[in-house]
N, CA, C and O atoms as a printed pandas DataFrame, in Angstrom:
     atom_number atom_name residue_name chain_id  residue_number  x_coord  y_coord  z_coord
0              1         N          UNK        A               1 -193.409  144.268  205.511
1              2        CA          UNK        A               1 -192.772  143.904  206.761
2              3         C          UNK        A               1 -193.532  142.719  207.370
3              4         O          UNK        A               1 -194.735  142.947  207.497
4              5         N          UNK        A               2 -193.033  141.237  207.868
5              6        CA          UNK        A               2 -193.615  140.536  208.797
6              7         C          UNK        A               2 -193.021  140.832  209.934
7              8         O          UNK        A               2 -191.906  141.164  210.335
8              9         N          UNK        A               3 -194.574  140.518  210.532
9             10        CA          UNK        A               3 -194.552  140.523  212.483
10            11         C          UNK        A               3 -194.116  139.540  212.496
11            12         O          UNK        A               3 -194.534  138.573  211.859
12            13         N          UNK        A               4 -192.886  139.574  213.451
13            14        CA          UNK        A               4 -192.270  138.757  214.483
14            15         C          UNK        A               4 -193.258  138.738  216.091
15            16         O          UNK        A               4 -193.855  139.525  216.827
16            17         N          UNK        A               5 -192.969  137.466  215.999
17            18        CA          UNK        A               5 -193.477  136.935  217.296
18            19         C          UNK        A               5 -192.751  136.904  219.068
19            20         O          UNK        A               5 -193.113  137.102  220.228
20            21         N          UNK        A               6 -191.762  136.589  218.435
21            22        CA          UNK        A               6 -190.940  136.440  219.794
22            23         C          UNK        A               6 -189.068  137.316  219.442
23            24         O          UNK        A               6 -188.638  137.203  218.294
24            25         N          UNK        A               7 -188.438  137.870  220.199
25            26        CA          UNK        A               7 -187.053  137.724  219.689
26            27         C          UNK        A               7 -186.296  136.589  220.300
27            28         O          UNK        A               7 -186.424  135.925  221.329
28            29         N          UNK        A               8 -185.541  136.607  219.389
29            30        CA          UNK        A               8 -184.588  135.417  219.523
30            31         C          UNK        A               8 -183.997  135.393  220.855
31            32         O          UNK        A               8 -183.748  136.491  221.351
32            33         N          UNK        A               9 -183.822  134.716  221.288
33            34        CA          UNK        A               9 -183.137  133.845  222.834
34            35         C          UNK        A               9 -182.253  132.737  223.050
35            36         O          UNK        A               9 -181.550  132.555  224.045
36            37         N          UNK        A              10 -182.384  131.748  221.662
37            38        CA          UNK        A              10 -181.848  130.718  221.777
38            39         C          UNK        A              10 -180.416  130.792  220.511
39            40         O          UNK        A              10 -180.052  131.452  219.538
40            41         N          UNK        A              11 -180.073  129.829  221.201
41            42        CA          UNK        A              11 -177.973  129.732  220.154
42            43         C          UNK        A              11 -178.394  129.465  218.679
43            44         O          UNK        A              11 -178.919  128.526  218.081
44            45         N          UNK        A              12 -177.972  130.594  218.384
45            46        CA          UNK        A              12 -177.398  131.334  216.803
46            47         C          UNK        A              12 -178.601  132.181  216.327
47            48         O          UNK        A              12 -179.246  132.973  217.014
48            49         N          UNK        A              13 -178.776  131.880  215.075
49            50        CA          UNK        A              13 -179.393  132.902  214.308
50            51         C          UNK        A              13 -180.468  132.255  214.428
51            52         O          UNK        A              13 -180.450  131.027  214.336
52            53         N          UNK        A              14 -181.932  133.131  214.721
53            54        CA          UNK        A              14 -182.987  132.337  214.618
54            55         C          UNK        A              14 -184.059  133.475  214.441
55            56         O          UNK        A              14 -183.755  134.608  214.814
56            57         N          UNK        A              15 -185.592  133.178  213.759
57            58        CA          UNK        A              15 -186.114  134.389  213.175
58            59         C          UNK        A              15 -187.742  133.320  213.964
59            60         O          UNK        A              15 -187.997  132.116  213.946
60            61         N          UNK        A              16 -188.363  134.326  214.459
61            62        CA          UNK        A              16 -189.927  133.936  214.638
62            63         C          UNK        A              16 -191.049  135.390  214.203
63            64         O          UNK        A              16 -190.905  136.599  214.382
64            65         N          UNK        A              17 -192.020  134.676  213.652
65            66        CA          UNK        A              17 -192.553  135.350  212.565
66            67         C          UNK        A              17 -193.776  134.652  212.619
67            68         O          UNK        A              17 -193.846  133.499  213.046
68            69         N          UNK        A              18 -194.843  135.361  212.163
69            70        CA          UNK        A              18 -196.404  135.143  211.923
70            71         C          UNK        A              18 -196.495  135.369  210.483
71            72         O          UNK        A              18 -196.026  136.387  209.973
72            73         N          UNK        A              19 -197.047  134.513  209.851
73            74        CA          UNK        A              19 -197.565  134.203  208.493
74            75         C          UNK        A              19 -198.655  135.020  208.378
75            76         O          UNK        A              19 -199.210  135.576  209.325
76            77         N          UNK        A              20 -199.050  135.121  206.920
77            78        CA          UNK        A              20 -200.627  136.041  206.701
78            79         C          UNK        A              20 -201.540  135.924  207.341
79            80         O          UNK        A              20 -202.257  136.894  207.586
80            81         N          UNK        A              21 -201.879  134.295  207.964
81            82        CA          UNK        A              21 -202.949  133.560  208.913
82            83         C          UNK        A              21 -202.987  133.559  210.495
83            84         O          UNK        A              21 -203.796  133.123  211.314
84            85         N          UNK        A              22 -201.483  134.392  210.610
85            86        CA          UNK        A              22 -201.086  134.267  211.950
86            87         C          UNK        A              22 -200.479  133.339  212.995
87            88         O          UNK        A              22 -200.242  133.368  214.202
88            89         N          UNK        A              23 -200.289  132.209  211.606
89            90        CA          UNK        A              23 -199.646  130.688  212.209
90            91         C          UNK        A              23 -198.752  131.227  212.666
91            92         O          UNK        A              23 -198.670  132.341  212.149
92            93         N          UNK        A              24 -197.662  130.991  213.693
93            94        CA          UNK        A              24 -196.247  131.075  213.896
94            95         C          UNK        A              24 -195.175  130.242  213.393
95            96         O          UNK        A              24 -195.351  129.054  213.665
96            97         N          UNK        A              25 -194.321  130.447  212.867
97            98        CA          UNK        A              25 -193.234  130.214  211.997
98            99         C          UNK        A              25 -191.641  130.354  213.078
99           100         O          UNK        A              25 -191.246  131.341  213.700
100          101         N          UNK        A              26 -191.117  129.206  212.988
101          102        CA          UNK        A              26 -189.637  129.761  213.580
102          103         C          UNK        A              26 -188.893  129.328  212.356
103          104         O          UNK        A              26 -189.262  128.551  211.476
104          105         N          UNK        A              27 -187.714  130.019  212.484
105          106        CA          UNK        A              27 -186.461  129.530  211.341
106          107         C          UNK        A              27 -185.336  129.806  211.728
107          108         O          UNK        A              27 -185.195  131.015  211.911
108          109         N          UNK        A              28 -184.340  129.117  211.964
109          110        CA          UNK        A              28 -183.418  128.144  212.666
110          111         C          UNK        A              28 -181.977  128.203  211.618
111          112         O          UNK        A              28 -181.989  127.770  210.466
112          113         N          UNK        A              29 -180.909  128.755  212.206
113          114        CA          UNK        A              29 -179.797  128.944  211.590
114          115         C          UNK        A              29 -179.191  127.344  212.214
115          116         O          UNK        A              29 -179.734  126.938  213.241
116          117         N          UNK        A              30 -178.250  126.607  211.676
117          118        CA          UNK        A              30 -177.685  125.893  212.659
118          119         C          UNK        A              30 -178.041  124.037  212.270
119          120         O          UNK        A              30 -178.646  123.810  211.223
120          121         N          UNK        A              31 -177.691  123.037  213.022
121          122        CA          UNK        A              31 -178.603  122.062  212.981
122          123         C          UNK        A              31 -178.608  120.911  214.898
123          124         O          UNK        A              31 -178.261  121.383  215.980
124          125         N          UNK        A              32 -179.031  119.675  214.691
125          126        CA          UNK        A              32 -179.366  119.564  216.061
126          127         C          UNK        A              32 -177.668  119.647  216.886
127          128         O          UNK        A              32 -177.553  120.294  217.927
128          129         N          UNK        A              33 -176.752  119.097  216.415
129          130        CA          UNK        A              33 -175.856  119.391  217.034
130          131         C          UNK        A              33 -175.263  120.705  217.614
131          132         O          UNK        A              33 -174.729  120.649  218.722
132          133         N          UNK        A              34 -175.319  121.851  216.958
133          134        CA          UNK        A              34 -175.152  123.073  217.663
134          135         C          UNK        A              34 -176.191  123.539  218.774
135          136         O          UNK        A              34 -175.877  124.139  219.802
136          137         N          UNK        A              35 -177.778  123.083  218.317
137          138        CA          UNK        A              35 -178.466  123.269  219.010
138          139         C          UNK        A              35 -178.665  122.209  220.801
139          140         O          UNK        A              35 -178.793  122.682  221.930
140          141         N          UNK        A              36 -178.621  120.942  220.437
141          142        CA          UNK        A              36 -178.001  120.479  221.491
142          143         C          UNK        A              36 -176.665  120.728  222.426
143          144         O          UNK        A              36 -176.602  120.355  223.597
144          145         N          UNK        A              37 -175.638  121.396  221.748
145          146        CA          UNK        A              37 -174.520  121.532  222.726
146          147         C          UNK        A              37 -174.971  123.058  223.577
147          148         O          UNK        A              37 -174.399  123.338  224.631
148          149         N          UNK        A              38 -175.822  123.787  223.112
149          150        CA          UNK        A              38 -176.391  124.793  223.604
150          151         C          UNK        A              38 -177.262  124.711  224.300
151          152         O          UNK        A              38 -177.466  125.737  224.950
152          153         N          UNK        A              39 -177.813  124.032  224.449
153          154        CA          UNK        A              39 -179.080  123.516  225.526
154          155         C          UNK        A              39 -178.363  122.583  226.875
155          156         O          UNK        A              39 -178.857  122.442  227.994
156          157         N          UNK        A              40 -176.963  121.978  226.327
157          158        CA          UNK        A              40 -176.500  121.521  227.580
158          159         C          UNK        A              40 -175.786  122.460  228.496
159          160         O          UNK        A              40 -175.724  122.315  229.717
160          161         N          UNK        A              41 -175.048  123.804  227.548
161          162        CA          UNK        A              41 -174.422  124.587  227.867
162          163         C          UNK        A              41 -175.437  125.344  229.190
163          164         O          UNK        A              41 -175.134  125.596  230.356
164          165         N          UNK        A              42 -176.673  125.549  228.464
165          166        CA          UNK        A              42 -177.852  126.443  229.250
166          167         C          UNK        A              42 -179.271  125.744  229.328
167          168         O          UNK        A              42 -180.320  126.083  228.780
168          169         N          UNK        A              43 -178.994  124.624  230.204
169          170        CA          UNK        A              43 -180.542  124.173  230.103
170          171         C          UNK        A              43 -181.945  124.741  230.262
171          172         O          UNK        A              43 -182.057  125.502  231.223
172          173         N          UNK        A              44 -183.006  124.549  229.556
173          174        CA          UNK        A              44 -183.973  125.522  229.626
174          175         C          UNK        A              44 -184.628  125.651  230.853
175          176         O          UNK        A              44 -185.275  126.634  231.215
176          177         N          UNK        A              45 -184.388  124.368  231.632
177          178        CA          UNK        A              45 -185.456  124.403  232.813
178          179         C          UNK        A              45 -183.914  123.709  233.853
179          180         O          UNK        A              45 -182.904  123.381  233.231
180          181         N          UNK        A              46 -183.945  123.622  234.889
181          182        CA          UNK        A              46 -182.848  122.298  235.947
182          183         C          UNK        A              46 -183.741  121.613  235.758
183          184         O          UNK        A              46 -182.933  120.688  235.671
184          185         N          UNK        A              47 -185.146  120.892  235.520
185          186        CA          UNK        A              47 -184.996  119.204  235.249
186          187         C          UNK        A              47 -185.077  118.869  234.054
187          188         O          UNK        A              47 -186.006  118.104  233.797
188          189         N          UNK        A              48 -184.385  119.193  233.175
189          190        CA          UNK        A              48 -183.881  119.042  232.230
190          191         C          UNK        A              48 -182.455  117.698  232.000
191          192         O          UNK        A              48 -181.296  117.854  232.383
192          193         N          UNK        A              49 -183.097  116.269  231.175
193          194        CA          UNK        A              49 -181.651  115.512  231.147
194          195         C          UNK        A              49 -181.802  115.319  229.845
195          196         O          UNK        A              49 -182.651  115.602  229.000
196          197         N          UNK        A              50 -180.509  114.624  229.888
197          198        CA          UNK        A              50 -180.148  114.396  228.087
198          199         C          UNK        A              50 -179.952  112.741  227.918
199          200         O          UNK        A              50 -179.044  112.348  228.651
200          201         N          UNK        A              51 -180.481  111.837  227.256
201          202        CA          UNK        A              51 -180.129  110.471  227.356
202          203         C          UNK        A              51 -179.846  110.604  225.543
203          204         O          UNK        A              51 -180.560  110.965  224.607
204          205         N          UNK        A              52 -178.121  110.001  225.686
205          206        CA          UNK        A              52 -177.588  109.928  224.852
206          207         C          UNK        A              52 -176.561  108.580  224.716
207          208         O          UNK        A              52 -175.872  108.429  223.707
């Protein structure tokens, strides 16, 4: 079994996990476009902008 670090919070499938060393590891279903339209949907912070 690996320890997970955090549960998931953010849009789609996503896995966080500690390695044998205890590094942290995320892994990411998706790519920047889903992940950007989700961050505009729910910004992480209000001062949060997007220059596009």
């Amino acid at each position: 079994q690996v320890p997970q670090w955090q549960n998931n919070r953010s849009e789609g499938a996503s896995l966080y996990i500690l390695d044998p060393d205890g590094h942290k590891l995320e892994l990411h279903v998706g790519d920047w476009r889903s992940r950007l339209t989700a961050a505009k949907a729910n910004p992480f912070t209000e001062e949060m902008e997007f220059f596009l």
